[in-house]
C-alpha positions, 0 to 999 in steps of 0.5 A: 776765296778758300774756304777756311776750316775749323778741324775739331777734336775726335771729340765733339762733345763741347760742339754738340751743346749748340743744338739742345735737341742732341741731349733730348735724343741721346736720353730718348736712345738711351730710354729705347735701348738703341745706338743712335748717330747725327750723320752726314752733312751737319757733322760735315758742315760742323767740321767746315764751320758752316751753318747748318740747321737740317739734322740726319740722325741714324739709329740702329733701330727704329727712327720712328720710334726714336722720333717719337720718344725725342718728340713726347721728351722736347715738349716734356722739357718745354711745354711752350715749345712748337714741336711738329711731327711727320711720319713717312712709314712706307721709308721707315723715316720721320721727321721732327721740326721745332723752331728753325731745327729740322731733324730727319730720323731713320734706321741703318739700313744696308741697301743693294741696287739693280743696274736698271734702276737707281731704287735700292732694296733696303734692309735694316742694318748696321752703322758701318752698313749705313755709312757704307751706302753714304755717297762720299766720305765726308757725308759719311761721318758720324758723332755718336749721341749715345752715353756711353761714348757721347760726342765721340767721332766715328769716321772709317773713311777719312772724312775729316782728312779729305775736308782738309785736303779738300777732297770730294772722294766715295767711301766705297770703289767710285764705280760702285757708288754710281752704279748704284745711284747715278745721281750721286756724279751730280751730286759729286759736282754740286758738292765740288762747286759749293764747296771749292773742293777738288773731285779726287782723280779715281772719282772723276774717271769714274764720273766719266767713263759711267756718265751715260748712267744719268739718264735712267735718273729723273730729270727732276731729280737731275736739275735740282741739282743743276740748280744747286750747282747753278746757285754756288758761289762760282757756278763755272766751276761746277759747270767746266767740272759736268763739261770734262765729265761728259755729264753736261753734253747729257743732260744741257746739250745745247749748252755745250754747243756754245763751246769752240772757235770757229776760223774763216779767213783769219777771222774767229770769234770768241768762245760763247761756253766760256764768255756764258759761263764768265757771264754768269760768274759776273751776275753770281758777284751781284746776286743770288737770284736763281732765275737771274742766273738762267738768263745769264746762262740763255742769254747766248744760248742762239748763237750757235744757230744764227753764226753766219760768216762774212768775208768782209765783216767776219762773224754774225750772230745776228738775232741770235737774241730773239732767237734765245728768247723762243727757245727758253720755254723749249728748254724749261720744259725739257729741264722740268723748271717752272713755266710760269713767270720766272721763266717769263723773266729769263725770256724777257731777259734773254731777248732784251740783253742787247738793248741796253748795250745798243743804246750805250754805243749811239745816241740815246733818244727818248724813244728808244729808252721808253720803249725800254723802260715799256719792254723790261718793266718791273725787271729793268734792274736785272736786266741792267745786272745782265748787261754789265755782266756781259761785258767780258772783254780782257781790255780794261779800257774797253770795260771801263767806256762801256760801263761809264755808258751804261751808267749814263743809260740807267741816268737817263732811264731813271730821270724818264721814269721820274717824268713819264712814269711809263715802268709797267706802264697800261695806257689809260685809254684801255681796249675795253674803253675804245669798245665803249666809245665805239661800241664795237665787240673785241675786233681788229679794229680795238687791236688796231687802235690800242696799238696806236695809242701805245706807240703814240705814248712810246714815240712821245707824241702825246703823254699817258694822260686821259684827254689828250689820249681820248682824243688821239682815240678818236682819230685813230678811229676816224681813220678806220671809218669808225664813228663814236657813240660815247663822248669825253665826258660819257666816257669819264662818267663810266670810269667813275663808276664800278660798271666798267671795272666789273667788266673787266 
């Protein structure tokens, strides 16, 4: 859905009154003897009437002294009131946060750029130097807070013009806004994708003929705008736009290796880049889960290492989901994205999203959905979210039978977790306890019987409950040649004491 604007005056006197704090800072300018502006994305999302609660203030002078005029005038105009400070000297910025407002205050500044790196020199300047180093027209738009001309707009780039015709453009030549900061095509996309805009055509050559520039930019720096990009209303739009650019085949080569239909025999199969990227508009409809969104994106992410083509049945992609789930840490590292339990999750997510839809297509056995039940844990909702979101056929009858499947799967899973309460499921014959009837030392042996006992639960041969698990124990160590020295009741005695807990 379109954004709908809300075009303002050149005045913005009436508009400012919703955040207090601008009257603090034009009478704190105003106290220094300094100009001083709100820029960039707050006067932009403003204009577009989006909340927007980061404000970037530019003075024709010192920041930090501005902020810590603005800063001693708010807790003078509210002495109740949580003001917080932060100086960063070294980039002549600061910051002053009070309630949810968060303010960042710099001086103009003229910057100049080496083609090696995207660090610039910076210089004090003027307003027209500051918005001219600005990445795109409607970031560089500026609201005057000074008494004289309070409220007053000040837009040399046709800002307001480009956010009614939807237009993502740079203030200066495109080629020499990303060969200073090469960033800045990433954030071109972002923008695009998060806001439903168009990239104006002269921009988007440029992004393409200079998209090797990104690689002198850090990998961090380019995923968290990849994440941003990832975390818009349509993802797929931002992620075509890197594809046509050539940014994508830089930074997420193996992604791009999804696109293309291959033919053998009159026989192809679908295009897995535009099924994904499908995929991952469906879960963006459900949720705004930025890790959830991942897994969308890995969930194919194998297909092009495991498609094999046989004549009789046409194409396989067989594994490709165990596969998926060993190459997700691969590609988090590579990202620089967290490797702990989230990239956990998408690993879990991206190798189970095929059960569910097995068990739609056959009969569903008790088994096989407490095996599920076991596996997904505490994400079996997302994992469910990621299922429904993979059916991208354009037969609507076909999409209607699989979801009425998947309905009667999550029917079932909830009335064997209501009986059986196996969802994150430990058994209660833990490994420390079978050392404990056996007196044995962490072994193959423990290992042996542990697994045992869990599959026994799984298959329902007996329930996850204390006596009859105790005495599938004591079977299953028969069978090893094992004989225990504790009995049922020995064994109960310790679980009712904190001696065993404190071994764990």
């Amino acid at each position: 859905m379109p954004i709908e604007l809300q075009i303002f005056t050149l005045n913005f006197k009436e508009n400012l009154k919703n955040e207090p704090i601008f009257e603090i800072i034009a009478r704190s300018a105003a106290e220094i003897n300094v100009d001083a502006y709100v820029i960039g994305g707050y006067v932009r999302d403003l204009i577009l009437n989006r909340p927007n609660k980061d404000i970037d203030i530019v003075c024709v002078g010192s920041g930090i002294e501005l902020a810590e005029k603005v800063a001693k005038n708010v807790e003078k105009n509210d002495e109740n009131s949580n003001v917080y400070v932060s100086f960063f000297k070294n980039f002549g910025t600061a910051q002053i946060k009070a309630g949810e407002t968060e303010v960042e205050f710099v001086g103009a500044r003229r910057e100049s750029y080496r083609s090696e790196s995207r660090k610039p020199l910076v210089e004090d300047g003027t307003l027209e130097d500051d918005q001219n180093r600005r990445d795109f027209t409607i970031n560089a738009m500026g609201i005057s807070l000074n008494l004289k001309n309070y409220g007053q707009l000040v837009d040399p780039f046709g800002g307001v013009e480009d956010t009614k015709s939807k237009l993502i453009r740079t203030p200066l030549e495109p080629e020499i806004t990303f060969s200073d900061d090469p960033l800045r095509m990433m954030r071109a996309v972002r923008f695009a994708s998060q806001l439903g805009f168009d990239i104006d055509g002269k921009t988007f050559d440029a992004i393409s003929a200079m998209k090797d520039r990104i690689s002198i930019v850090s990998q961090e720096r380019i995923t968290d705008e990849l994440n941003k990009i990832v975390l818009s209303k349509t993802p797929s739009y931002g992620f075509k736009l890197l594809y046509y650019t050539g940014l994508l085949q830089i930074i997420f080569p193996e992604f791009c290796e999804l696109q293309g239909v291959e033919t053998q025999d009159g026989k192809g199969h679908k295009d897995n880049f535009y099924h994904t990227l499908q995929v991952l508009d469906n879960v963006a409809v459900r949720s705004n889960d930025l890790w959830l969104r991942w897994a969308a994106i890995l969930h194919d992410i194998a297909k092009p290492a495991t498609k094999r083509f046989h004549p009789k049945i046409g194409w396989s992609f067989h594994g490709h989901e165990e596969l998926g789930g060993k190459m997700t840490p691969v590609i988090f590292r590579k990202l620089k994205m967290p490797l702990d339990g989230k990239m956990r999750m998408v690993k879990k997510l991206v190798r189970l999203h095929l059960r569910p839809i097995a068990l739609a297509k056959e009969s569903i056995t008790d088994s096989a959905l407490r095996r599920l039940l076991y596996e997904a844990g505490e994400d079996l909702e997302y994992l469910m979210i990621l299922c429904r979101a993979d059916i991208t056929s354009k037969d609507p009858n076909k999409v209607r039978k699989y979801l009425a499947n998947f309905d009667k799967v999550e029917e079932l899973l909830i009335e064997l977790e209501e009986k059986d309460k196996l969802r994150n499921f430990q058994p209660v014959i833990t490994g420390e306890i079978i050392m404990e009837v056996f007196d044995l030392t962490p072994s193959k042996e423990v290992g042996t019987i542990k697994l045992a006992l869990r599959e026994a639960v799984l298959e329902g041969i007996i329930p996850n409950e204390f006596e009859l698990s105790f005495d599938y124990v004591l079977k299953e160590g028969e069978k090893l040649n094992l004989k225990p020295v504790k009995s049922k009741e020995e064994i109960k005695h310790i679980l009712e004491t904190p001696k065993l807990e404190d071994k764990e």
